[in-house]
N, C-alpha and C positions, 0 to 999 in steps of 0.2 A: 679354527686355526690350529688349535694343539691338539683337537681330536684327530687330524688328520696326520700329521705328523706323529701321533704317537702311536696309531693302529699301522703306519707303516714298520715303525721301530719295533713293533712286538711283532707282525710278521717276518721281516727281516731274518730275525733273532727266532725265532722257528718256531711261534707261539702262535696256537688257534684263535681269532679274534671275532667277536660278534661284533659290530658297529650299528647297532640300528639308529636309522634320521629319527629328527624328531618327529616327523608321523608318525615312523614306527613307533615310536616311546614317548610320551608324553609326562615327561618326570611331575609336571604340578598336577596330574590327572592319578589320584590313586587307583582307580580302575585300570588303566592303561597299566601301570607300573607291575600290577599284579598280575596283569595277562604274561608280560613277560618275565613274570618269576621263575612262572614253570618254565622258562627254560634257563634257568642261574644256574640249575642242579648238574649242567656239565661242564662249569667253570669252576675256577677258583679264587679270581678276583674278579670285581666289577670297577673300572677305572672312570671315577665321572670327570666328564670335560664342559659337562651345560653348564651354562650363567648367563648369566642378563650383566652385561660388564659397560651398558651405556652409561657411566658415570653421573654425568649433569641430567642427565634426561631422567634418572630412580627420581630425581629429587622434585618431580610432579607423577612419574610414573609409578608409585608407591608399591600398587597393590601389585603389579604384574610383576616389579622385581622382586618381593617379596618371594609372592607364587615358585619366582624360577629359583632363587639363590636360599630360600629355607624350607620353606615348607617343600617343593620338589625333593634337596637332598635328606631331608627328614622319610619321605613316602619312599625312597629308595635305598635309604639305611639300611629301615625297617625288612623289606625285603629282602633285603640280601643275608639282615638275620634271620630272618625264618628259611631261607636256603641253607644257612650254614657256609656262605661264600664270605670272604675279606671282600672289604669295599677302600678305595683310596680315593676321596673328595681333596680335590680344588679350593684354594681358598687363596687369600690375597693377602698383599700390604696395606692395604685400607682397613684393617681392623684393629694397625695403630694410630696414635693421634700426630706421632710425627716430632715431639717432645724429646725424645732421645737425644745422644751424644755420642752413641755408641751402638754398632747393630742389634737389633731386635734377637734376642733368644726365645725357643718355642714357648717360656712358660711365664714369658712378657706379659702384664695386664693389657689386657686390649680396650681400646676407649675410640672407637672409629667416628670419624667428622663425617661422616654425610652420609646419607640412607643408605647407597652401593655396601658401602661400610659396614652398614648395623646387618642388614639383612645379607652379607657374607658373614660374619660375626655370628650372628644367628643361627645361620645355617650350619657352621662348624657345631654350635653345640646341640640343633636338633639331632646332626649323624652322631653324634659319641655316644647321645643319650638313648638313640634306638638302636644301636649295633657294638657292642663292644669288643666288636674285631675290625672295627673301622678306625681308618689313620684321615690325615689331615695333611695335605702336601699344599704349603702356602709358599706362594712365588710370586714375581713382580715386575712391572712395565715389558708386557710381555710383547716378542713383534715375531711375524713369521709371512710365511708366501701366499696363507691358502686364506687370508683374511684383511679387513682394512686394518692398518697399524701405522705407528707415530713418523719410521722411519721412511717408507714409501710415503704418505701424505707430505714428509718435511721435502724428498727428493724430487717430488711431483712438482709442487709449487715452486721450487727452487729450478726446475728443468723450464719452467714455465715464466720464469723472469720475474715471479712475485718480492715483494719487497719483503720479508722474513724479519721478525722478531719472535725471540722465545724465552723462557723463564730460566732464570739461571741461579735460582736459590731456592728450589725444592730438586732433591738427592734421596736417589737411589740407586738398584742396580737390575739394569736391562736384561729380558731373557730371551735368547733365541727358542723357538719353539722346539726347532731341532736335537738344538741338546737338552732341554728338558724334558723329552721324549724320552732322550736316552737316560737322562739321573733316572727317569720312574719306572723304567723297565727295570732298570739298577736296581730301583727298591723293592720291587715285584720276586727279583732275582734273589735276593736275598734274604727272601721270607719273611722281610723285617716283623718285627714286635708293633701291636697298634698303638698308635701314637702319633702326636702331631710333630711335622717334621718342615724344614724351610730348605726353598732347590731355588736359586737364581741365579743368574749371571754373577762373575767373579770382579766385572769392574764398577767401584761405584761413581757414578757422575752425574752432573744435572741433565734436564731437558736439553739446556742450551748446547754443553760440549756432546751430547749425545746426536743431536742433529747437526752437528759441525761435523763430526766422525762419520754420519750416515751417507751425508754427500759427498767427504770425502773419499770413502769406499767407492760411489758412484764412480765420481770422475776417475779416479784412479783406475779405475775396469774401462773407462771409456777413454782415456787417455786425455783428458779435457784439462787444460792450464788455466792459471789464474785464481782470484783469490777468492773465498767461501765468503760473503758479509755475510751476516747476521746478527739483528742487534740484541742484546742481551739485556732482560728485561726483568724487574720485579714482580714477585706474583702479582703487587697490587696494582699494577698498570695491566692485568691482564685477568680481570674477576671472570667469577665463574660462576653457574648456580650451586657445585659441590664445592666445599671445603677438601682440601688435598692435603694429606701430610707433608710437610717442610722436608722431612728425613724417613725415610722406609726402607733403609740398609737392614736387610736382614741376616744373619749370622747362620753360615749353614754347615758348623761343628758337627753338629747330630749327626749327620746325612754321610758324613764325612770322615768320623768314627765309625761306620757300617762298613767303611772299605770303600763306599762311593767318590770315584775321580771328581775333580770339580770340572765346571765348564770351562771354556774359553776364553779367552780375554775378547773382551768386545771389538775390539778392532779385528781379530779371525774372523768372528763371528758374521760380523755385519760383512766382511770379503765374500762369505759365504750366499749371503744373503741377498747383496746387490746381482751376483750370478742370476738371479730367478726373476729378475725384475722385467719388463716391459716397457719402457715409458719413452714416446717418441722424443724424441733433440728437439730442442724450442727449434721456433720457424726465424 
């Protein structure tokens, strides 16, 4: 979902791009990763976009999130220092516990609830510790075109005449993949210093007005009257196998002091976003 979107924005923007699939590259396979070192040496960033981002599913599937969210960005640090190439890893709001009151700064202790968590958590200090020209770009409830995401699933079932209820007391702030494409070319562009740095969306709000606002961009594009229900619900009427932070506002000062514009307000955002969509008119 954001690999694609952001190998657009760097070609756009008139920058040489390798994208190899995961066949090509196998980040939890160190053999694989090495085969494509030798070609790092005509780049000068490597921008990672893999994870294993099934949330409730790490929390039986252990070893494989593992593989993809530490140990992969650790086997591909590594190489990219023995290249001599900048590396900008991916990382998340799940590597707070959600205890805040106020947004997350990058030099926040991290204390993550549930595996997703530990092993993104992990993963950020496998890469610092094999490459110290590697940054850490951590961002949150991320939704875009080229992937399944929260806002398309809420306007599906809602197109679908399902009955909808959604949590409305865990808060954060939604990212289009779009413009996060553009903060990290931003960052790319600016040669920044390595270091860990936080890019998300500019509005913060829960689940629940999050999918109020997703379908209201819908209908709004489709010219559809009448009123959005949805019932708005506590985490604990709606358990999960992962523990989720309450609050994952994160603070994106840093990013922002570089000269990086901030994104959009999510109701642009998500305008932008319902444009791309597919979903037949209930019957």
């Amino acid at each position: 979902m954001l690999g694609t979107d952001l190998q657009h924005e760097a070609r756009r923007r008139g920058h040489d791009v390798d994208a190899p699939s995961s066949a090509e590259l196998d980040i939890t396979d160190p053999t694989s990763v090495g085969a494509l070192a030798a070609r790092f040496g005509a780049y000068d960033w490597c921008l990672n976009c893999a994870a294993y981002t099934a949330v409730d599913k790490a929390e039986t599937d252990i070893r494989l999130a593992t593989e993809i969210n530490t140990f992969g960005p650790g086997y591909l640090s590594s190489a990219c220092g023995m290249a001599g190439i900048k590396l900008i890893h991916v990382s998340t709001d799940f590597v707070f516990d959600g205890a805040a009151e106020e947004p997350y700064r990058e030099e926040a202790p991290t204390n993550p609830l549930s595996v997703y968590g530990r092993t993104k958590r992990d993963g950020e200090l496998a890469v610092r510790e094999a490459n110290p020209n590697a940054s850490i770009l951590r961002t949150s409830w991320l939704y875009g075109v080229n992937g399944s995401c929260f806002p398309r699933t809420i306007i599906r079932a809602w197109q679908a005449g399902k009955s909808l209820k959604v949590i409305n007391d865990q808060y954060g702030c939604p990212t289009f993949t779009v413009d996060l494409a553009r903060v990290f070319v931003d960052l790319v562009e600016t040669n920044a210093y390595p270091d860990v740095y936080h890019a998300c969306g500019t509005t913060v709000t829960s689940w629940h007005n999050f999918a109020v606002m997703a379908i209201k961009a819908w209908t709004d594009l489709k010219g559809i009257d009448g009123p959005i229900e949805i019932a708005a619900i506590p985490t604990e009427e709606y358990p999960t196998p992962a523990t989720r932070p309450r609050y994952s506002v994160l603070s994106t000062e840093k990013i922002e002091q570089l000269g990086i514009a901030p994104m959009r307000p999510l109701e642009q955002a998500l305008a932008e976003f319902v444009l791309s969509l597919d979903i037949p008119n209930a019957d």
